[in-house]
N, C-alpha and C positions, 0 to 999 in steps of 0.2 A: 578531452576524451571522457564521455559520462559509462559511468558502470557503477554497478552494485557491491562494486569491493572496496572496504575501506582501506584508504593507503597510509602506511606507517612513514610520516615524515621523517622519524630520527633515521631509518635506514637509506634513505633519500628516493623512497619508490615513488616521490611527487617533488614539487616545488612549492605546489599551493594547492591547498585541496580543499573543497567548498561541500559542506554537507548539511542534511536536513536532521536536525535536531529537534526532538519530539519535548526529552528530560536535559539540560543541561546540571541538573547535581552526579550524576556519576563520571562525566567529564575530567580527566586527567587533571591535577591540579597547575602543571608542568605545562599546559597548552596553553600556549596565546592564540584568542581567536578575535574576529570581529565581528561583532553581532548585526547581521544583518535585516534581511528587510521578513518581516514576520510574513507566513502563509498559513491557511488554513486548508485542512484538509479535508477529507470525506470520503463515505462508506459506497463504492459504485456498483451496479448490476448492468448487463444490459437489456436492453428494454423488453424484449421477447423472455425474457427471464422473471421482468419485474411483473409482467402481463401475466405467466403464468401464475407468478404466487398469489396474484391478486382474484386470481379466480378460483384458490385454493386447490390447484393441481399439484401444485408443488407446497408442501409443507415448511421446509425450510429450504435456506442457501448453504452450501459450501463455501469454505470460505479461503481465499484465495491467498498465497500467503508467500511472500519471500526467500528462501534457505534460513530458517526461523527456525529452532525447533519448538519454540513456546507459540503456544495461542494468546495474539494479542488481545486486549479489552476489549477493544471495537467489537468482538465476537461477540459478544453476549449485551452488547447497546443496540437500542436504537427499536424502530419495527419492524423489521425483519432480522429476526436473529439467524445465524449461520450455526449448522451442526455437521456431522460426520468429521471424518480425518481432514485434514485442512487438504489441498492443493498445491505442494512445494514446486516454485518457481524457482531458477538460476536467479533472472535479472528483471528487470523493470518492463523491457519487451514483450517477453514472454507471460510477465502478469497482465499486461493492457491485454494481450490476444488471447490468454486463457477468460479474461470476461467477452472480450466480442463473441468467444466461441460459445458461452454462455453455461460455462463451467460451474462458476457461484460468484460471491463478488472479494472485493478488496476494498480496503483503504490506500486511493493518490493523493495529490496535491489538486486544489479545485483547480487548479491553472490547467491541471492534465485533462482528469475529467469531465469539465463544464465544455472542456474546447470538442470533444469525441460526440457527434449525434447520435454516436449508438448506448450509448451509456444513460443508465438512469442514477438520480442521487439517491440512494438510502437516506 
């Protein structure tokens, strides 16, 4: 089952839980994990979105943002910086469709992104 919540194995709310790890030094010291196979991520728009900034209609993006209360880094990187109050999403769903709808952008994983035609990379 994929979701946006992380699950406490000492309570036994999983058997095995497989997650994307940005930092591993804050990482319980208590946890055995397996380090898996590395992905790279990126900053996404969709393309009507990207077309607009590009013709300077749009000044900045919003930027699209998980049940997070901080604003990630990614904010403030890159050529298109993202401003105003972020865009609080539940889950993962919900953030792909708030960019199709062309809300402002996110950071996915390029496996997500690259595969979506409506999305452009930041």
């Amino acid at each position: 089952m994929s979701t946006g919540h992380v699950a406490n194995l000492t309570n036994r709310e999983a058997d095995v839980a497989i997650g994307i790890v940005s930092d591993r030094k804050p990482l319980p010291l208590d946890l055995h994990v397996l380090k898996g196979p590395e992905m790279a991520a990126g900053v996404y728009i969709s393309g009507d979105s990207s077309l607009k900034w590009r013709r300077s209609t749009q000044d900045s993006v919003r930027p699209i943002i998980i049940g997070d209360d901080s604003v990630p880094d990614w904010v403030n990187e890159g050529v298109v910086h993202a401003s105003g109050i972020p865009f609080v999403t539940p889950d993962a769903d919900a953030q792909i469709a708030a960019v199709r709808q062309g809300i402002g952008m996110t950071r996915l994983p390029c496996f997500v992104g690259d595969a979506d035609p409506l999305f452009t990379r930041v």
